[in-house]
matplotlib code that plots the C-alpha trace (Angstrom):
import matplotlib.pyplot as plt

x = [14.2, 15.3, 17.0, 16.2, 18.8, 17.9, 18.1, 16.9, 15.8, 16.1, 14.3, 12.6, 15.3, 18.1, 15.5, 15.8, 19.4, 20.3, 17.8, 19.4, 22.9, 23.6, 26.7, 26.1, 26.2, 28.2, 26.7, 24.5, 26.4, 23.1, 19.3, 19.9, 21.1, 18.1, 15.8, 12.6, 9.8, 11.9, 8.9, 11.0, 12.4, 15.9, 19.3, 22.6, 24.6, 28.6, 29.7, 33.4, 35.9, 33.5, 32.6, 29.2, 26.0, 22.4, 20.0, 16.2, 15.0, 12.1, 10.9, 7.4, 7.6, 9.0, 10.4, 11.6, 15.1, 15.9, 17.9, 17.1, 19.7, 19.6, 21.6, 19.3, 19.1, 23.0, 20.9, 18.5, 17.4, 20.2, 19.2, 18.5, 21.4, 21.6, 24.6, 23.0, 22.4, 24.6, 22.7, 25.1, 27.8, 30.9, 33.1, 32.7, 29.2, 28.4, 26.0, 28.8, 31.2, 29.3, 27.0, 23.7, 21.2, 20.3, 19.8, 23.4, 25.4, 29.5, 28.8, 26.3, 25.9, 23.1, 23.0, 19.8, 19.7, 23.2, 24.8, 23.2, 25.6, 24.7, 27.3, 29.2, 31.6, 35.2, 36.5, 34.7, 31.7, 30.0, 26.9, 23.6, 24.9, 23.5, 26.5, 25.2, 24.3, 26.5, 27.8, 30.1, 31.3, 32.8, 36.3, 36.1, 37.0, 34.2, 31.1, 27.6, 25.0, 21.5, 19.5, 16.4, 14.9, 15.1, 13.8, 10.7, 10.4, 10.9, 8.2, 6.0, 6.2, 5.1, 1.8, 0.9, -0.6, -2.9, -3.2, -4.0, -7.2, -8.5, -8.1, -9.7, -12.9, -13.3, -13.3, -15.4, -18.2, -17.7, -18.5, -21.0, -22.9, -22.3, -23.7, -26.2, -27.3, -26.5, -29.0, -31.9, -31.2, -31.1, -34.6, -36.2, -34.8, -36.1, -39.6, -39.5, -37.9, -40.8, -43.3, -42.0, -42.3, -45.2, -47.2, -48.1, -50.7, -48.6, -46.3, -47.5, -46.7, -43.2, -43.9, -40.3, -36.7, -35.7, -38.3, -36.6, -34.4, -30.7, -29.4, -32.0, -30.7, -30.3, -33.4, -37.0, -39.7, -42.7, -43.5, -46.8, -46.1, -49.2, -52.2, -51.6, -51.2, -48.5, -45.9, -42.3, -38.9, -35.2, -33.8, -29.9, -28.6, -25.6, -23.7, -23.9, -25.6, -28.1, -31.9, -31.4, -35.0, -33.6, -34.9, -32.5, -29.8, -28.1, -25.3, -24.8, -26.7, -29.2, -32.1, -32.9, -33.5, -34.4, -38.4, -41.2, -43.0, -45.3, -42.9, -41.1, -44.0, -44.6, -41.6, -39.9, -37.4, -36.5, -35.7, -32.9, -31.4, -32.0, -35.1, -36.2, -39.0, -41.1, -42.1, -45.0, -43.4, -40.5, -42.9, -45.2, -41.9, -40.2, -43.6, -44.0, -41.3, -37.5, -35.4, -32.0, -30.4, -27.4, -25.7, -22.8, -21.3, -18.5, -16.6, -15.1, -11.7, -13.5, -12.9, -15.7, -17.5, -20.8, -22.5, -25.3, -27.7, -29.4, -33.0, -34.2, -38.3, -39.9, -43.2, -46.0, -47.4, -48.7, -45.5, -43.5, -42.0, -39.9, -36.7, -35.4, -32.3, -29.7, -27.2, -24.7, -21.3, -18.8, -16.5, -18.0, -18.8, -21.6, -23.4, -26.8, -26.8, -27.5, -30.5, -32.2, -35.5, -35.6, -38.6, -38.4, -37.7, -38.3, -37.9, -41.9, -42.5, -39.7, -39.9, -36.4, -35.2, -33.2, -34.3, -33.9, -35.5, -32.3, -33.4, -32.9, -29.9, -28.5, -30.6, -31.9, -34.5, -33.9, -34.0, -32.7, -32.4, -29.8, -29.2, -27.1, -24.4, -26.0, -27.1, -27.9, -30.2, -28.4, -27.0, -25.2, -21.9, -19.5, -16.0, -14.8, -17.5, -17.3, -19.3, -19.4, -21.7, -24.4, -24.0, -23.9, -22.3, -21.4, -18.6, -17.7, -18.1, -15.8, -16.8, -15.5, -13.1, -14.5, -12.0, -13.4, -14.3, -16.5, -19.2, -19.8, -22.0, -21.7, -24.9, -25.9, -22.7, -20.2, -21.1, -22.9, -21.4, -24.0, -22.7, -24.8, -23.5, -23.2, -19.8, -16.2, -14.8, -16.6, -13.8, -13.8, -10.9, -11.4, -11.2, -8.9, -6.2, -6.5, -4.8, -3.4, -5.7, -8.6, -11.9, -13.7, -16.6, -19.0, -22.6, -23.9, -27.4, -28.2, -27.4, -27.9, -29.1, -28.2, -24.6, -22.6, -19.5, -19.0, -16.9, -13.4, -11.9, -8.6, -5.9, -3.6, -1.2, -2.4, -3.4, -7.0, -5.7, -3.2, -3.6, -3.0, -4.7, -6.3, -7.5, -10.9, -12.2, -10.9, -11.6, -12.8, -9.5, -8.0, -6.2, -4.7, -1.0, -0.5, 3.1, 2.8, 0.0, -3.3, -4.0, -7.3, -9.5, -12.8, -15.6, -16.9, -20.0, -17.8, -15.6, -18.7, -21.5, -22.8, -26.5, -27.0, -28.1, -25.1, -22.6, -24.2, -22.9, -19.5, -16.4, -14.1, -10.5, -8.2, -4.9, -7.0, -10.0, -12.6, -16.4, -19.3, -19.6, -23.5, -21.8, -19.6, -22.5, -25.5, -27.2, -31.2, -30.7, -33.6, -33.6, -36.3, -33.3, -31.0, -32.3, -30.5, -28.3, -30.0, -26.5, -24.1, -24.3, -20.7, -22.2, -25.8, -27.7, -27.0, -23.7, -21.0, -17.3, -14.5, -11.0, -8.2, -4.5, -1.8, 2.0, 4.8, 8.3, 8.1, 4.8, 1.5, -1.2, -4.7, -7.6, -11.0, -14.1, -17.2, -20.2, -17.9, -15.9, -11.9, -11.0, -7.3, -4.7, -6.0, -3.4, 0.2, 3.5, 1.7, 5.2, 4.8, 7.6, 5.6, 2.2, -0.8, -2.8, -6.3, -8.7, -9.7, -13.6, -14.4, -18.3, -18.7, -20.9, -23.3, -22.5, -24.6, -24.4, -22.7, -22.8, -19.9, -21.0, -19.4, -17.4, -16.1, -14.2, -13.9, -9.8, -8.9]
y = [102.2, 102.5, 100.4, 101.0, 101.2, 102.2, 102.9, 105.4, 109.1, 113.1, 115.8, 118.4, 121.3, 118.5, 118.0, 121.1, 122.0, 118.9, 119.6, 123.1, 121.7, 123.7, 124.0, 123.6, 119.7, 117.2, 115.7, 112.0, 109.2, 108.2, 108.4, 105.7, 108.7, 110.4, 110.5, 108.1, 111.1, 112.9, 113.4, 111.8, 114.5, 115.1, 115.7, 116.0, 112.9, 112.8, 108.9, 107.7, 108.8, 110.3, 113.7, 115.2, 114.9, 114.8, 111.5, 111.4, 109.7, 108.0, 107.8, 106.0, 102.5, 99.8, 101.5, 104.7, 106.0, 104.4, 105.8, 106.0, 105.6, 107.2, 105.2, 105.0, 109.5, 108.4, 106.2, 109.5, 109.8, 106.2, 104.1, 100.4, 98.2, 94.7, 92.1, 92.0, 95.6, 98.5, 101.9, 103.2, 106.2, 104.0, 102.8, 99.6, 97.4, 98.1, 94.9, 92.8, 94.2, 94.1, 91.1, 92.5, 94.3, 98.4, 101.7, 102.2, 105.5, 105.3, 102.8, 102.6, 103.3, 100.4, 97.1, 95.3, 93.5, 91.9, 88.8, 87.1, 86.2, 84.0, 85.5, 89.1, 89.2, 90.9, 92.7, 92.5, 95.2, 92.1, 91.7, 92.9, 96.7, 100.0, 102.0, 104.3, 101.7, 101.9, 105.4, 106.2, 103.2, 104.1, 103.9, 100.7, 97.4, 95.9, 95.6, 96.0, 93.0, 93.9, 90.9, 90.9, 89.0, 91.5, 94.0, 92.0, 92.5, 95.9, 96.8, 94.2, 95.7, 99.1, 98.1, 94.7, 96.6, 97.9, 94.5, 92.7, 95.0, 95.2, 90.8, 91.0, 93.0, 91.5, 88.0, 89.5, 90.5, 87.8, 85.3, 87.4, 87.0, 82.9, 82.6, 84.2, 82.4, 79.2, 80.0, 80.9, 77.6, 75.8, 77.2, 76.7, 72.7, 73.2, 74.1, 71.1, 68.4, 69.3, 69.3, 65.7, 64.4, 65.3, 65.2, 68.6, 69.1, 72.2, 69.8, 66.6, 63.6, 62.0, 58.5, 57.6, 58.6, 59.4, 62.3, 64.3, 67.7, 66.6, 68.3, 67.5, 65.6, 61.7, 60.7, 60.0, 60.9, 59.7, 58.7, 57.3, 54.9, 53.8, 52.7, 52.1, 54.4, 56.5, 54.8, 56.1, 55.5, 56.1, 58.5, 57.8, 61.4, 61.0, 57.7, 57.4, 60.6, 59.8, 59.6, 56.0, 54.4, 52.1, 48.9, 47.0, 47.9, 46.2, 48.1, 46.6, 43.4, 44.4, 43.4, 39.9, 39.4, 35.3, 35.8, 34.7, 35.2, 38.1, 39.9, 40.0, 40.7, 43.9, 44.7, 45.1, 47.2, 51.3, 53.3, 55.4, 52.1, 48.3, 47.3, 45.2, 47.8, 45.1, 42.7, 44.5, 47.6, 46.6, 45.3, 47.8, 49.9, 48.1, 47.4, 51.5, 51.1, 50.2, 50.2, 49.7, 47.7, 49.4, 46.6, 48.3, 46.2, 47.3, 45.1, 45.9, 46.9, 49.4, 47.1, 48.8, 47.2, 47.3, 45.3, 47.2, 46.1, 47.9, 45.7, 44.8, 43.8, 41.1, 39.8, 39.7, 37.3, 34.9, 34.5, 33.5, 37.6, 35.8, 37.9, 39.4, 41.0, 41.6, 43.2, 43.6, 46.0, 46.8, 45.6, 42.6, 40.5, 38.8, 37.1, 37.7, 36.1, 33.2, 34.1, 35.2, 33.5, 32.6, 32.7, 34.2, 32.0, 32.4, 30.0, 28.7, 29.2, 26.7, 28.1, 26.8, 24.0, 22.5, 19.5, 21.6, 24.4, 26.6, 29.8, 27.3, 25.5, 28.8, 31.1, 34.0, 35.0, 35.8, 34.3, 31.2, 28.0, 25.6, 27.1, 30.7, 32.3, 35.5, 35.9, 39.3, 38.9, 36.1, 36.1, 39.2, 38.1, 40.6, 40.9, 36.8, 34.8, 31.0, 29.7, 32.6, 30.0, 31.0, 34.4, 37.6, 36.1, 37.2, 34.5, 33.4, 29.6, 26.8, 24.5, 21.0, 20.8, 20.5, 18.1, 14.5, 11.3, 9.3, 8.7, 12.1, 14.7, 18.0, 20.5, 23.2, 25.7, 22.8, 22.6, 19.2, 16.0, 12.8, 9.8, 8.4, 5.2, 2.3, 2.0, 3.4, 6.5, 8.5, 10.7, 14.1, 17.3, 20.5, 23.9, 25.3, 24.4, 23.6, 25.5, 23.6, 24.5, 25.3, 22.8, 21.5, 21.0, 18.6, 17.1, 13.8, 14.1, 10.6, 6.9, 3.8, 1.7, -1.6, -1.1, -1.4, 0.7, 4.4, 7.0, 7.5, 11.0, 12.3, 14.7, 14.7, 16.3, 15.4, 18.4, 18.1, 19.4, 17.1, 13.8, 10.8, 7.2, 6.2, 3.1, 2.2, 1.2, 2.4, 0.1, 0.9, 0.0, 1.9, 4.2, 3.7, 5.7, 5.3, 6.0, 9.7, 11.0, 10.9, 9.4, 8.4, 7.4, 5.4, 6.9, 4.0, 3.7, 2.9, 5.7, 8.7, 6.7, 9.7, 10.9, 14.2, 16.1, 15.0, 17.4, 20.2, 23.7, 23.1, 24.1, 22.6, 24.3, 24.3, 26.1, 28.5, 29.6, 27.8, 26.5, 25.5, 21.9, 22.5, 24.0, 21.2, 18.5, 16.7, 19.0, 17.5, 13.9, 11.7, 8.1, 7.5, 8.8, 6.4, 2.9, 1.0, 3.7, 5.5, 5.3, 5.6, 9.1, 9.1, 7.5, 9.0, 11.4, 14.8, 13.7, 16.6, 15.6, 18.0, 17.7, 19.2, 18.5, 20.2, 20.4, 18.4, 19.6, 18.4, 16.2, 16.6, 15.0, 14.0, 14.9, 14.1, 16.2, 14.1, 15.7, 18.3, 15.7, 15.8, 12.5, 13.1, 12.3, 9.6, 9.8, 10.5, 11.4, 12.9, 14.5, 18.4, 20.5, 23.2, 24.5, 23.0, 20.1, 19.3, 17.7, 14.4, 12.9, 9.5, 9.5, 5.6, 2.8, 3.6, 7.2, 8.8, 12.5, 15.0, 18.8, 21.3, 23.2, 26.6, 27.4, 31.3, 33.3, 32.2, 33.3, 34.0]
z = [-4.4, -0.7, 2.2, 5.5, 8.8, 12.2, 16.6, 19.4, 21.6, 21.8, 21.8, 19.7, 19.8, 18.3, 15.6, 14.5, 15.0, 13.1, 10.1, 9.6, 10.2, 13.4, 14.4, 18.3, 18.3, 16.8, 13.7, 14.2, 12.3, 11.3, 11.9, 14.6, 17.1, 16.7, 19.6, 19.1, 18.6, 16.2, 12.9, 9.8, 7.4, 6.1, 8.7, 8.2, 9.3, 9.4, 8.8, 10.0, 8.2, 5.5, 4.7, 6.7, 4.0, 4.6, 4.4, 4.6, 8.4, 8.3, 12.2, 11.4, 9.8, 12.5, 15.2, 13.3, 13.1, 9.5, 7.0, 3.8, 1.3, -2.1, -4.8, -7.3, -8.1, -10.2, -12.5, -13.0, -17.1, -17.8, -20.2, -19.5, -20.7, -20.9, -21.9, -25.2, -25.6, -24.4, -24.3, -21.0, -21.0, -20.5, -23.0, -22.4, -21.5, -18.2, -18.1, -18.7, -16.2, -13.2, -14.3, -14.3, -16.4, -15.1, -16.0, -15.8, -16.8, -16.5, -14.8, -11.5, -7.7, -7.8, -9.5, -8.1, -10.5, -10.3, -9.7, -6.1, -3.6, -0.5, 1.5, 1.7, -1.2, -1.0, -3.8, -7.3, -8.3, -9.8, -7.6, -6.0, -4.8, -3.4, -2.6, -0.7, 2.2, 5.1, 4.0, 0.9, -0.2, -3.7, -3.1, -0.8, -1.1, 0.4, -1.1, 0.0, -1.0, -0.2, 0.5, -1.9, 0.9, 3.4, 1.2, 0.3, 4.0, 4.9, 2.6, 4.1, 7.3, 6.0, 5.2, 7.3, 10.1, 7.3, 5.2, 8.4, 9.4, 6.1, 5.8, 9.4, 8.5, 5.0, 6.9, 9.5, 7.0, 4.7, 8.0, 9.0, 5.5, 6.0, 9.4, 8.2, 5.1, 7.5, 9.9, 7.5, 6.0, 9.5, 10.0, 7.0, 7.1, 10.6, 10.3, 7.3, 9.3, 11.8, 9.1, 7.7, 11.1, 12.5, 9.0, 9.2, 6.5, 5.3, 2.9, 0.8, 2.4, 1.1, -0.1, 0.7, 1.8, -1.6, -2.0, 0.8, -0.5, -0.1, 2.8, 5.8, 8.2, 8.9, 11.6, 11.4, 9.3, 8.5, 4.8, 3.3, 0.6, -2.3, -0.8, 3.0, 6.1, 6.6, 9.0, 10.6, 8.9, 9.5, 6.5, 5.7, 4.5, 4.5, 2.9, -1.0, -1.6, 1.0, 1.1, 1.9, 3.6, 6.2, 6.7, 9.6, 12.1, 13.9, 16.2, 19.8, 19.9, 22.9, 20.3, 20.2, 15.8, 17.0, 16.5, 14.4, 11.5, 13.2, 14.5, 11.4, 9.3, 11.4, 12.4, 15.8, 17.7, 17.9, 14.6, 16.3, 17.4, 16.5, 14.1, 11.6, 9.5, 8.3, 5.9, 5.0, 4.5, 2.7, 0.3, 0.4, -0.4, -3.2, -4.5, -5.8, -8.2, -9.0, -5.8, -5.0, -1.9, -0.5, 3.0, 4.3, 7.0, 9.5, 11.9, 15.7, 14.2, 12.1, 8.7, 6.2, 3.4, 1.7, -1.0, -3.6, -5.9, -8.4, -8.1, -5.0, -4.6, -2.4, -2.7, -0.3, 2.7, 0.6, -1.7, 1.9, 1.1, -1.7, -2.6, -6.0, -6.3, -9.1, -10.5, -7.5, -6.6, -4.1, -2.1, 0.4, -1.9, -3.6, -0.8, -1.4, -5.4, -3.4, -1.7, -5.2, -5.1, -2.2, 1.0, 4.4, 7.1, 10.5, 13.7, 13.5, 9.7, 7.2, 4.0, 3.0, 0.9, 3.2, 5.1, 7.9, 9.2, 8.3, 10.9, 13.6, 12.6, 12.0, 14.5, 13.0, 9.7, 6.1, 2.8, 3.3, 0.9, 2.1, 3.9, 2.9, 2.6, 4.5, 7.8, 8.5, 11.5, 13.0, 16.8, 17.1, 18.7, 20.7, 18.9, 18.6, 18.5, 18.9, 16.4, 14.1, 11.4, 13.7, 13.5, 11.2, 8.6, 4.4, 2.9, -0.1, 0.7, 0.5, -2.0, -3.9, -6.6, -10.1, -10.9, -9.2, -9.8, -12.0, -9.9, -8.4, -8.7, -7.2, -6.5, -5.3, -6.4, -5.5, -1.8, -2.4, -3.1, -4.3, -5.1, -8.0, -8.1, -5.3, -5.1, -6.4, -8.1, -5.5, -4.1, -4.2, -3.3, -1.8, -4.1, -1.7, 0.2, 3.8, 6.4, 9.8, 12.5, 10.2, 9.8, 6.9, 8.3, 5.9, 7.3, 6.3, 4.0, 2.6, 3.7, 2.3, 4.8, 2.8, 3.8, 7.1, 6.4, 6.1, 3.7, 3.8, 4.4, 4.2, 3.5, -0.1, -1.3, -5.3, -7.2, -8.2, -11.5, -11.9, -13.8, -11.4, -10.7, -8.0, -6.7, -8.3, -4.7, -1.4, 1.5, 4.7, 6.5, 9.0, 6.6, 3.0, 2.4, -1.7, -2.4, 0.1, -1.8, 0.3, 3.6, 4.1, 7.5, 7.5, 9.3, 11.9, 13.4, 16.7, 16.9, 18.1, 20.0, 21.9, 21.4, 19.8, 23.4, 25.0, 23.0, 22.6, 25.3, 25.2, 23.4, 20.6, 20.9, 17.2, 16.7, 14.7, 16.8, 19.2, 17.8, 20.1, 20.2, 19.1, 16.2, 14.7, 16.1, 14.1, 12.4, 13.3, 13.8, 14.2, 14.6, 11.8, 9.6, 11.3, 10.9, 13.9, 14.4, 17.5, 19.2, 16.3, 15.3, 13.1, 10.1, 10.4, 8.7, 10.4, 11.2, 11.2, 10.3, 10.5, 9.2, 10.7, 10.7, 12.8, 12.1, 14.5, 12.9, 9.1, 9.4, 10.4, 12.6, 11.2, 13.2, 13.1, 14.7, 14.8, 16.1, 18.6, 19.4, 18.5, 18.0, 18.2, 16.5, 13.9, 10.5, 12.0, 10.3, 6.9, 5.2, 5.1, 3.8, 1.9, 1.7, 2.6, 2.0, 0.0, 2.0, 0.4, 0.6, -0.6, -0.8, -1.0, 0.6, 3.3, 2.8, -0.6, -0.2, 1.8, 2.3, 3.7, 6.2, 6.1, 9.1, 8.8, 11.7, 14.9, 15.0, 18.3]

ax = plt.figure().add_subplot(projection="3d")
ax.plot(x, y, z, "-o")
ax.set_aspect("equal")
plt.show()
């Protein structure tokens, strides 16, 4: 064991006087005083106060000029004691009196393995000591603690220089074997890639995406599925594992998706940008075995979510391209369960079940029915749409309450109302909760034309869950207020008498967001559909009614939206402490059968 002192310059001549002890100069106090080039080796040093004795100099390692203290030759041929075991000269147990464990004789000039103080400590031999530092410090009251730290230094420094090259040329080589390895692999992916692409007759054609080695890269290659030509595809590589066959994208919105049934059975746009692949191909695709549909959707403030499938297939031309897909995970939802079934639509072919043509009432194609709860190549809107119904679109749906009454039925997944009787016990709740500001948006399907008044609608604060009575009729009045519960307006012929064209390009403002007038409107009015009601749209089929309330201090204001019109405030004072309120429908008289009309964004 050594501890290392040290400082500065001579010359060759005091090297040697002071190795042999001359007498012609004054003795060094310690290897500090020796000149800087001095080789290391053994001189005489004379400490104050303290007899002249000779130390070793080492003049190499940091700087030179340390001394190198000897306490450890005492502890020459002593036996290792312990508190438990005393194998030392003294009469007593030299473990125990200085608090450590050592090859101790009677007792010790070092004690590394003593008790560790965090400062200097005065007086006691009980500690970390190597008496020799700092000169002869038998007799004095001050002890010596070497800092293990320091140590565990010192002897780091004596071989970093070394460490550090040998680190540096082992990375070095080690790199040099990596870059390497990496670019013999980025040539031999290389020349593939190239042969993929250009269908180089060196490789067999890859039928699709999945039949490409792992780690090429995302781009375009050319595959040639069963039975047709071989045609271009984008390769996914890198989400889920990758070797994902791409067969849409949509990123900016400079690719118009509102086309027809040609263009979508070939396919249209760039495969490094915007494109639908095809119709063709995507059957010709899923047609080769089982395939899987992975959507991942991301929104402008980065949100991420994606929806998979573990079957995905559609059928050809002449089965409309009809979709089947099951068996769904991940994290946006369930959206496409609807479409299940169901037959491409485009602007100039209806395949849909709606009485609509659903790809123009909502502009874009897919698999509608009535119309969907996915939109995938609908307008592409920048950031805050106002309409957002008419856009890309994947939502859960708002629905009716299963609790209703008597009289009603509700279809298609509780977004449909028919009332199958001609009067009473017709009214029906909202599942959820409406927020102020926000619009339930319903549209108008059936009338029966051998009546002159409309529905009622409303807001309530009854619990659809909850038992309560109500009134076996509700009359078209202005509005009915039972005990605080629900407050109900009539729908009147007279209230909206404005032709369908007249609405349509402007904008409805709400506390929550802003829709296009075209949006909240008549869905695809026609007078044959509205016996002598050419003019009276508010009680037509294809009539749109939204309900909306706002809040004034502790009550809230009723409004009614009737084809993109607000009608203002029509139900005032409704008490409103707490939560919201359930939007009330009563499906009655000329009115048989309604259908909500999602309305989802559109915050601003």
């Amino acid at each position: 064991a050594s501890i290392c002192i040290g400082n500065q310059e001579k010359s060759k001549t005091l090297e040697t006087d002071l190795s042999a002890g001359t007498q012609n100069r004054k003795a060094i106090r310690d290897c500090s005083d020796l000149p800087k080039d001095f080789r290391s080796g053994i001189y005489r040093i004379k400490p104050d106060k303290a007899k002249a004795f000779d130390v070793y100099c080492e003049m190499t390692i940091d700087s030179g000029r340390w001394t190198v203290c000897d306490s450890l030759d005492y502890s020459n041929r002593g036996r290792f004691t312990t508190l438990d075991r005393d194998n030392d000269d003294a009469n007593d147990n030299c473990s125990r009196r200085h608090s450590g464990a050592w090859w101790y004789k009677d007792c010790m000039n070092s004690n590394l393995h003593g008790h560790y103080y965090i400062e200097t400590h005065v007086g006691t031999w009980n500690g970390v000591i190597w008496n020799t530092w700092k000169g002869d410090l038998q007799r004095a009251p001050l002890v010596a603690l070497v800092n293990t730290s320091d140590i565990r230094q010192n002897i780091l420094k004596s071989f970093k220089k070394q460490l550090n090259e040998k680190v540096d040329n082992l990375v070095k080589q080690k790199l040099k074997n990596i870059n390497h390895r990496i670019q013999k692999l980025e040539e031999k992916w290389k020349s593939f890639e190239k042969d993929i692409s250009t269908g180089s007759k060196k490789r067999k054609v890859i039928k699709d995406c999945n039949n490409l080695p792992k780690d090429v890269r995302s781009g375009i290659y050319r595959i040639k599925p069963d039975k047709v030509n071989a045609f271009d595809v984008y390769c996914e590589m890198t989400i889920d594992s990758g070797r994902w066959t791409v067969i849409q994208r949509r990123k900016n919105g400079n690719l118009d998706f509102y086309l027809g049934w040609a263009k979508y059975k070939t396919g249209f746009g760039q495969l490094n940008r915007e494109f639908w692949l095809g119709n063709d191909k995507i059957h010709t695709l899923t047609s080769q075995g089982k395939y899987e549909l992975r959507i991942d959707l991301y929104d402008f403030d980065n949100n991420q979510a994606y929806a998979k499938y573990q079957h995905f297939y559609i059928g050809n031309e002449t089965s409309k391209y009809n979709i089947n897909v099951y068996g769904y995970s991940g994290t946006a939802g369930d959206s496409l369960h609807y479409s299940n079934g169901a037959r491409f639509t485009t602007l100039d072919m209806d395949n849909d079940d709606s009485i609509h043509n659903c790809a123009t009432y909502h502009p874009g194609a897919w698999w509608y029915k009535s119309c969907m709860r996915s939109n995938l190549n609908g307008d592409y809107y920048i950031k805050y749409p106002v309409g957002t119904w008419n856009g890309i679109i994947a939502i859960p749906g708002t629905r009716f309450h299963a609790n209703h009454g008597e009289y009603i039925n509700l279809l298609d997944e509780n977004t449909v109302a028919l009332n199958r009787h001609w009067y009473g016990r017709a009214y029906t709740f909202s599942e959820k909760k409406l927020q102020p500001g926000e619009i339930f948006l319903f549209e108008i399907e059936k009338n029966d034309h051998d009546f002159s008044t409309g529905m009622t609608v409303g807001l309530a604060q009854l619990n659809p869950c909850d038992k309560f009575k109500l009134p076996t009729y509700i009359d078209s009045g202005d509005h009915v207020n039972d005990f605080g519960r629900f407050w109900l307006r009539s729908i009147l012929f007279t209230e909206n008498n404005k032709p369908y064209q007249s609405v349509l390009g402007n904008v409805v403002h709400t506390p929550m967001g802003s829709f296009s007038r075209s949006l909240l409107s008549n869905g695809k009015w026609n007078p044959q559909n509205n016996i002598g009601d050419s003019m009276s749209l508010s009680d037509g089929v294809g009539s749109r009614i939204g309900i909306m309330y706002t809040v004034v201090e502790n009550s809230a204001e009723m409004h009614l939206i009737i084809n993109g019109e607000d009608q203002g405030p029509c139900v005032r004072n409704i008490p409103y402490t707490n939560g919201s309120l359930h939007v009330m429908l009563n499906v009655n008289a000329k009115t048989q059968q309604v259908r909500i009309i999602q309305l989802y964004g559109g915050n601003l």
